[in-house]
C-alpha positions as CSV (number, residue, x, y, z in Angstrom):
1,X,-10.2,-79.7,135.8
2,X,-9.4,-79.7,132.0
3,X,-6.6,-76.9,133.0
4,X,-4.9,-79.1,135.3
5,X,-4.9,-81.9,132.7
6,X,-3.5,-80.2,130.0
7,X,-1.1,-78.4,132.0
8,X,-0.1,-82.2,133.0
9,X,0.2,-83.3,130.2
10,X,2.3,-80.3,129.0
11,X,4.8,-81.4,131.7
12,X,5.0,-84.9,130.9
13,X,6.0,-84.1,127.6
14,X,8.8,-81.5,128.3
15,X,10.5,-84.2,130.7
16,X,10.1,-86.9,127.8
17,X,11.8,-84.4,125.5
18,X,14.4,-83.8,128.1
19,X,14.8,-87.1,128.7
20,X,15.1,-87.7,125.0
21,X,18.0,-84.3,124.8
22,X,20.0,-86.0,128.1
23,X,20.3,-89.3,126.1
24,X,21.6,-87.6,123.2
25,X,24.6,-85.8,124.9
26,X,27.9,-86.4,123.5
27,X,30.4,-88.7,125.3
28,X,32.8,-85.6,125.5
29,X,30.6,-83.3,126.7
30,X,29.7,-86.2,129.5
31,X,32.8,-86.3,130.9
32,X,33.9,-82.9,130.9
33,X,30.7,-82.4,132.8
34,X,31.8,-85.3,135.4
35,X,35.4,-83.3,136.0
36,X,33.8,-79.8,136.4
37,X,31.2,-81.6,138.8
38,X,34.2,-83.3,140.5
39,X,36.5,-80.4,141.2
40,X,33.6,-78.6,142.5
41,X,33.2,-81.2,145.1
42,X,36.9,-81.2,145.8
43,X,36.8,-77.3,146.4
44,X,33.7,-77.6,148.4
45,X,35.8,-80.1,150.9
46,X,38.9,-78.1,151.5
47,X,36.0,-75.5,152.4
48,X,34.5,-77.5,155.2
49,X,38.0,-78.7,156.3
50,X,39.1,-75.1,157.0
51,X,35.7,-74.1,158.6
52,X,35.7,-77.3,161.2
53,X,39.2,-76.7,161.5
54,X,39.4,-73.0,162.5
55,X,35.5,-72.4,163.4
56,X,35.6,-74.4,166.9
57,X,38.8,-73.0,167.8
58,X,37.7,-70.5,169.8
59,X,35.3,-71.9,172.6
60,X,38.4,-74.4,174.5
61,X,40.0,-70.8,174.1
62,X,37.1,-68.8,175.5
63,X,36.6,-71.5,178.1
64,X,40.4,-71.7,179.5
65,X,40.4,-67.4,179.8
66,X,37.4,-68.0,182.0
67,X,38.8,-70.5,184.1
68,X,42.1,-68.7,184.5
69,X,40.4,-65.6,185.4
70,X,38.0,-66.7,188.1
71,X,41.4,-68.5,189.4
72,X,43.0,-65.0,189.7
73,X,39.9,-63.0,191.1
74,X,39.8,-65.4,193.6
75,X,43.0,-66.1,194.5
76,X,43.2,-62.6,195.8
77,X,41.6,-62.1,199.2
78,X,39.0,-59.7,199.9
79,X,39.1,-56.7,202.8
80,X,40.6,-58.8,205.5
81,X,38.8,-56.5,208.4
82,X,35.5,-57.8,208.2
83,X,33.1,-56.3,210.8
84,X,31.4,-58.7,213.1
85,X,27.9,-57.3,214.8
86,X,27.6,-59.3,217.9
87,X,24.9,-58.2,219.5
88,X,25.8,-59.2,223.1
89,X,28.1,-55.9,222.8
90,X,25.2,-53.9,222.6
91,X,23.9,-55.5,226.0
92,X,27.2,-54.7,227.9
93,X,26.8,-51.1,226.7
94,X,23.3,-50.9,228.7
95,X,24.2,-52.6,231.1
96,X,27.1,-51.1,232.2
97,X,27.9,-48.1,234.7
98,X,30.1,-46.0,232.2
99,X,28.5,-42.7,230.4
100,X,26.6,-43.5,226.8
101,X,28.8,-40.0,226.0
102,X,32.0,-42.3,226.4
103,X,30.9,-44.6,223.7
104,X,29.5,-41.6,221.1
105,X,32.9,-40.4,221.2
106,X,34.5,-44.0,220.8
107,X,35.6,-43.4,217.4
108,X,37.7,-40.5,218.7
109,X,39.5,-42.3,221.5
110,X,40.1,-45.2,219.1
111,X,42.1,-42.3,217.0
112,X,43.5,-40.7,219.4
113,X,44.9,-44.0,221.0
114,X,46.8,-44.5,217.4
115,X,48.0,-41.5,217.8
116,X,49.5,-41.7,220.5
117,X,50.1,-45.4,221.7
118,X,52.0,-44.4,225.3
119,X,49.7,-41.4,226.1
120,X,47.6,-43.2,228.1
């Protein structure tokens, strides 16, 4: 406890001697302080203007190639030869009377009947 006193007391008296030193300082010295302080400030400014002026730049940049690009991709149409399953087709092949060979070989007489369109 007697630490923590003395070490208070110790810093009460270094701010009254500070105190003391700050109302001591020259009048020159004062305002050459006041300048330096001010064109720090002035400097620190122009920093931020640049940074707010430049930093957000970007992001209505990044946002606009985004838009445009999703305009392109799908602006272009995909495979227009979509398969459809219906499965009624499936049905008619059962059903009917024809030869299940006729329709394992379907992808042959589809070919063959571009082929030859009058052949047949």
């Amino acid at each position: 406890m007697k630490n923590q006193d003395s070490e208070t007391s110790f810093l009460k008296k270094v701010k009254h001697s500070l105190d003391q030193g700050e109302e001591n300082i020259p009048a020159e010295t004062l305002s050459r302080l006041n300048r330096i302080r001010q064109e720090a400030l002035k400097i620190k400014k122009k920093e931020i203007a640049w940074a707010v002026k430049w930093i957000p730049m970007p992001y209505p940049a990044l946002a606009t190639a985004t838009v445009v690009l999703l305009a392109v991709l799908l602006s272009f149409p995909g495979d227009q030869k979509q398969a459809t399953f219906n499965p009624l087709d499936d049905l008619e092949i059962l059903a009917s009377n024809n030869k299940i060979e006729f329709y394992e070989e379907l992808d042959f007489y589809a070919w063959l009947a571009e082929e030859e369109p009058n052949a047949g």
